[in-house]
C-alpha positions in Angstrom: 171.5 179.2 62.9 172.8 176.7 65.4 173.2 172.8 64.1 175.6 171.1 66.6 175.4 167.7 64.6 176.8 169.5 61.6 180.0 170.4 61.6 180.9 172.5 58.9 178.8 175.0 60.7 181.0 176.1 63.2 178.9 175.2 65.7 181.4 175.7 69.1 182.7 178.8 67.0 179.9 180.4 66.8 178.2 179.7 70.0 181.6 180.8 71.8 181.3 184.0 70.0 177.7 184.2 71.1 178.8 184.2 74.9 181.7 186.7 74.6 178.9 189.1 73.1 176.5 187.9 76.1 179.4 188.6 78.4 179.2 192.3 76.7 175.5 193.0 77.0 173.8 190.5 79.2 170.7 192.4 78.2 171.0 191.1 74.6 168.7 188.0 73.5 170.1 185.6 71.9 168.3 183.1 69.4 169.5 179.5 68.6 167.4 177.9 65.4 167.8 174.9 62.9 169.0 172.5 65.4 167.8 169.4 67.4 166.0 170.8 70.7 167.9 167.7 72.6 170.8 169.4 71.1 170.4 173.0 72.3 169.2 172.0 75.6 172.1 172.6 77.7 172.2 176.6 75.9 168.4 177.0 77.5 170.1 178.8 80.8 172.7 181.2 77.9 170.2 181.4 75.0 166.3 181.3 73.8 166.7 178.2 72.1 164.4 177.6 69.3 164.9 174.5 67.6 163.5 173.5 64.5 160.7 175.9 64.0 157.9 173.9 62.7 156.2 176.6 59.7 158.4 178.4 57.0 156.8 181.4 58.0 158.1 181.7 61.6 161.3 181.5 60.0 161.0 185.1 58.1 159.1 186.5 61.1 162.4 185.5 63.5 164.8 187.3 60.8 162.7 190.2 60.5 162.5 190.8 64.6 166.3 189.9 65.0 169.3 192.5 64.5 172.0 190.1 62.9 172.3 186.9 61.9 175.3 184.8 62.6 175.3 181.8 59.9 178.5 180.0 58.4 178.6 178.4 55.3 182.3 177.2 55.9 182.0 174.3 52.9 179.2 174.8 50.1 176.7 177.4 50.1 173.7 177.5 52.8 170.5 179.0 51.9 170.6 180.1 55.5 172.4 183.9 55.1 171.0 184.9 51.5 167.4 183.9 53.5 168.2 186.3 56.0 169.5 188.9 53.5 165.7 188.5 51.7 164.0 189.8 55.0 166.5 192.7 55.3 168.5 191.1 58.3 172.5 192.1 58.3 174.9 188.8 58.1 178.0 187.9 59.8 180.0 185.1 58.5 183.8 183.8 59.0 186.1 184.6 56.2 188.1 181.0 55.3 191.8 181.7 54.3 190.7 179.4 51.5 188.2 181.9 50.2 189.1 183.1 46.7 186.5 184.8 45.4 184.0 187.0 47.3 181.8 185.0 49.5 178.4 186.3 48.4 179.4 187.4 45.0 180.7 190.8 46.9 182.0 191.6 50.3 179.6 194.3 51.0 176.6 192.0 51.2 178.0 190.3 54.9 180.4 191.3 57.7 183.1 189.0 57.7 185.4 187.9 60.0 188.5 185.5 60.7 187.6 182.7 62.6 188.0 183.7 65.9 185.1 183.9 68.4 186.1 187.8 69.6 186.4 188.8 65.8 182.9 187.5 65.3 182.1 189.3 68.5 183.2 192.2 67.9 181.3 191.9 63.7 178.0 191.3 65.9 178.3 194.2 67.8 179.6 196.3 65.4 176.3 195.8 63.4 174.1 196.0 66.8 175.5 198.9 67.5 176.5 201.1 64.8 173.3 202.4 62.6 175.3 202.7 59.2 176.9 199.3 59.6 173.5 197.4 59.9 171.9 200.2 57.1 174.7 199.2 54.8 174.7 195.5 55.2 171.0 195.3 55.1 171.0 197.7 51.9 173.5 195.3 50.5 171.9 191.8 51.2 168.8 193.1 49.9 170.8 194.1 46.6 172.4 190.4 46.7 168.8 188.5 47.3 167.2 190.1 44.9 169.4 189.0 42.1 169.2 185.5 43.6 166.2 182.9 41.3 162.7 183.3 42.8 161.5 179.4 43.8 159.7 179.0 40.6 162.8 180.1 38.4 165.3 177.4 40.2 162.4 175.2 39.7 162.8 176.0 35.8 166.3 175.6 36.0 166.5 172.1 37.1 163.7 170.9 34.9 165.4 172.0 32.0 168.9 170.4 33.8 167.1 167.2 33.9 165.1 167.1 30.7 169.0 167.7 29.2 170.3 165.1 30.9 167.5 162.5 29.9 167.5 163.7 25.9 
């Protein structure tokens, strides 16, 4: 998930850890979604750059063809990883210093690391390339999203927020 304007997500971070694992395995494809095409364009020769995809359902059909997801949510929670967790694709995410409490509830539902572009590397290819690490972590997202409201419940929820509110 790659949004250069933004920059609680990490964005040099995580693209500099993308290259290191490029410079691994050059035969790896690498995705770059969620951000401005005129943004990505100078990642076209390093990465298939995506963009904004323009239906929701392309964006469950890339996370179900990819291997691992690299997302940060370095400031308040992204829908981003716990989407990717729902279609049963393993998540790597930085660990903040400032963390005090499990990051998605429990540390087993994402591979964390410090951030540092080889650690995050070396998370990504951990999950590419070991089959128990990416069976776990997609066992364990799965576990996580399915606990998380369907669209209809956190629809609920605010209505009854805002009908409080207003009494």
């Amino acid at each position: 998930f790659a949004k250069a304007d933004t920059p609680r997500r990490l964005f040099d971070l995580g693209v500099s850890a993308l290259k290191i694992l490029r410079n691994w395995d050059s035969n790896l494809e690498i995705s770059l979604f969620g951000g401005d095409q005129q943004d990505l364009a100078t990642y076209k020769n390093t990465f298939k750059v995506l963009g904004r995809l323009k239906q929701i359902d392309e964006l469950g059909d890339l996370y179900r063809a990819a291997r691992v997801g690299l997302s940060f949510s370095t400031t308040n929670p992204s829908l981003v990883p716990y989407e990717m967790m729902a279609c049963g694709l393993p998540v790597v995410d930085v660990k903040i210093a400032t963390d005090h409490f499990p990051k998605y509830g429990f540390d087993e539902a994402a591979a964390l690391a410090t951030p540092d572009p080889f650690q995050l590397a070396r998370k990504l290819k951990n999950v590419l390339d070991e089959e128990t690490t990416f069976y776990n972590l997609q066992a364990e997202g799965l576990k996580l999203a399915s606990t998380m409201p369907t669209e209809s419940e956190a629809t609920l929820v605010m209505r009854n927020f805002v009908d409080e509110l207003f009494r």
